[in-house]
N, C-alpha and C positions, 0 to 999 in steps of 0.2 A: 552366302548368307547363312548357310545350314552348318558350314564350316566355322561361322564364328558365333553358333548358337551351342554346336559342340562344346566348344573352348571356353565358354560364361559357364557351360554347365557342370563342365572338368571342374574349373576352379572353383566355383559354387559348393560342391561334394567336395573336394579337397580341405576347403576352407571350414567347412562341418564338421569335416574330422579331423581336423585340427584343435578345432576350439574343443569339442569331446574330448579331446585324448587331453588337453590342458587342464581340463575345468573341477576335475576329481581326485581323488585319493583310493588308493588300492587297500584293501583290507589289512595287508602287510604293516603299510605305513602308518594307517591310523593306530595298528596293534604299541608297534615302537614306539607312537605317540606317545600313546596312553601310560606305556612304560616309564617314559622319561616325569610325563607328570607326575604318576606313583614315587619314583624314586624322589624329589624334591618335594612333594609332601610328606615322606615319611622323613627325611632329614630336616622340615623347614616346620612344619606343627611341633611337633615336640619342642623345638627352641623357644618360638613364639610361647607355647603355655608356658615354658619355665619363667620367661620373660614378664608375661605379665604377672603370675604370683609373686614375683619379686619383689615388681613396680606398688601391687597392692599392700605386699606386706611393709616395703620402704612408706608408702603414705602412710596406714594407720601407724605406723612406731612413733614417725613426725608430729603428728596430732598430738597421741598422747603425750608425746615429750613435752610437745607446746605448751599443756594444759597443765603437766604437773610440774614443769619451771614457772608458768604464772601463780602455779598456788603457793608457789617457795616465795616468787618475788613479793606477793599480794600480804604474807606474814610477813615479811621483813619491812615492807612500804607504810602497813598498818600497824606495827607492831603488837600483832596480837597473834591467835592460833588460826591458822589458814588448813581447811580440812577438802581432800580431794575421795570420794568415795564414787560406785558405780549406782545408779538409781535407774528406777524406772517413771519416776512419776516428778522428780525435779524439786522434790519436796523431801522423801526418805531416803535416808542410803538402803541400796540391797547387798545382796550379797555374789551377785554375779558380775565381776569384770566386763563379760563380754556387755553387758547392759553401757548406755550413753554412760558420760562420766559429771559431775559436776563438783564446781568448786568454792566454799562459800565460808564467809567468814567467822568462827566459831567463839560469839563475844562472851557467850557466859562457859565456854570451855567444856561443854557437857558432850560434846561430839554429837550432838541431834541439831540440826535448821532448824531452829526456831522460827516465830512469825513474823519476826522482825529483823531477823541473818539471811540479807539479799546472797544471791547466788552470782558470783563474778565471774565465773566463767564457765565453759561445759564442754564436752565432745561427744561426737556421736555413737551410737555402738561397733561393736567388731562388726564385719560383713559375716555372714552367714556360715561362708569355706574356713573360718580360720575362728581360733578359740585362746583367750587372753586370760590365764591364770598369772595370778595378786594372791597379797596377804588376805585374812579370814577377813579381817576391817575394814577400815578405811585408814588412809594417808595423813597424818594430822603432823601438817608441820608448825616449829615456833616461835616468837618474832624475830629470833635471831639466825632464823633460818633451818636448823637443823631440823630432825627428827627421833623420835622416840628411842623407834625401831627400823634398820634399816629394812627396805624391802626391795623383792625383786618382783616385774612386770613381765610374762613373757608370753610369745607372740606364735602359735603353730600355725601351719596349715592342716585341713580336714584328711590329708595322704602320710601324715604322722611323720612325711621324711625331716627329718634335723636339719637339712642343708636350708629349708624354707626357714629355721629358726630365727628370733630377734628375741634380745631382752632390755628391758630398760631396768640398770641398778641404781639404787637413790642409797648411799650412802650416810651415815652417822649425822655428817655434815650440812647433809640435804640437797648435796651434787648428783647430776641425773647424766650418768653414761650409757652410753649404748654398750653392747657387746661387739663384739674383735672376732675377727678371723685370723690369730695370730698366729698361724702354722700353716695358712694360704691352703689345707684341705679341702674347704669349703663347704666347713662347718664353724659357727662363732663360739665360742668358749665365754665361760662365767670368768670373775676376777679371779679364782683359784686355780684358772686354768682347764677345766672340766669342760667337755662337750656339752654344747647345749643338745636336749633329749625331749623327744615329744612320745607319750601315749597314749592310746586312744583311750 
């Protein structure tokens, strides 16, 4: 009997330290851990942020395009003067780009919304990280589409690098392109071929 009270008790303590010796991690290991983590964060954050400035700069450029080929189509549809300017109050044009946009149809051609010139479209402002320099004006396109003066729209990020760059060109014609990365650098260039440039 005491012989097989021994043998329950062997294995009992064996089986203890076993599960002990299984159950943990040695300082060594969690150290290498922690290493492995560090090293895939510091190659996998930075991608991610690049990733999503991208993502944001590609949505606002879309908006805006959106809104200033509707103020092209909305003159040629009406045949009248279709004006796209930034405002803060959805009534006056301002003078900051980065402010919402709207777009509205300009019937006595004096380039002010009057009280009777509804507003046909609009967008919202830049987000905060990024800053949208435009002409001193507004946009005033005319029923047959074109524009006065051509202008360029363009799009930084708050870190000043050029690779974040985007510009939207509206041509004589009133056609709205984006800008090119025609040298695969990984920076977009103007129609002239020029790198696009951000300063703070």
């Amino acid at each position: 009997m005491r012989v097989k009270y021994d043998l329950e008790a062997k294995f009992s303590l064996n089986l203890r330290c076993a599960i002990s010796q299984e159950s943990g991690v040695s300082l060594f290991e969690l150290l290498i851990g922690m290493a492995i983590v560090g090293i895939i964060m510091s190659i996998g954050v930075p991608s991610m942020k690049d990733m999503l400035i991208r993502s944001q700069v590609t949505a606002q450029i879309n908006e805006l395009s959106a809104v200033i080929q509707y103020a092209r189509h909305n003159a040629i549809n009406e045949q009248a003067t279709s004006v796209i300017c930034p405002t803060t109050n959805f009534s006056t044009c301002s003078v900051s780009w980065d402010d919402p946009k709207m777009v509205f149809t300009d019937l006595d051609d004096n380039g002010i919304r009057g009280d009777s010139e509804d507003m046909v479209a609009g967008a919202g402002n830049i987000l905060d990280t990024f800053d949208l320099t435009g002409p001193a004006g507004s946009i005033t396109f005319q029923g047959n589409g074109s524009v006065a003066t051509p202008a360029t729209l363009q799009i930084c990020h708050e870190d000043n690098e050029a690779k974040y760059s985007r510009a939207l060109i509206i041509s004589l014609q009133g056609r709205v392109t984006l800008t090119e990365d025609s040298d695969d650098d990984g920076i977009h260039e103007n129609n002239s071929g020029t790198p696009l440039s951000c300063t703070s």
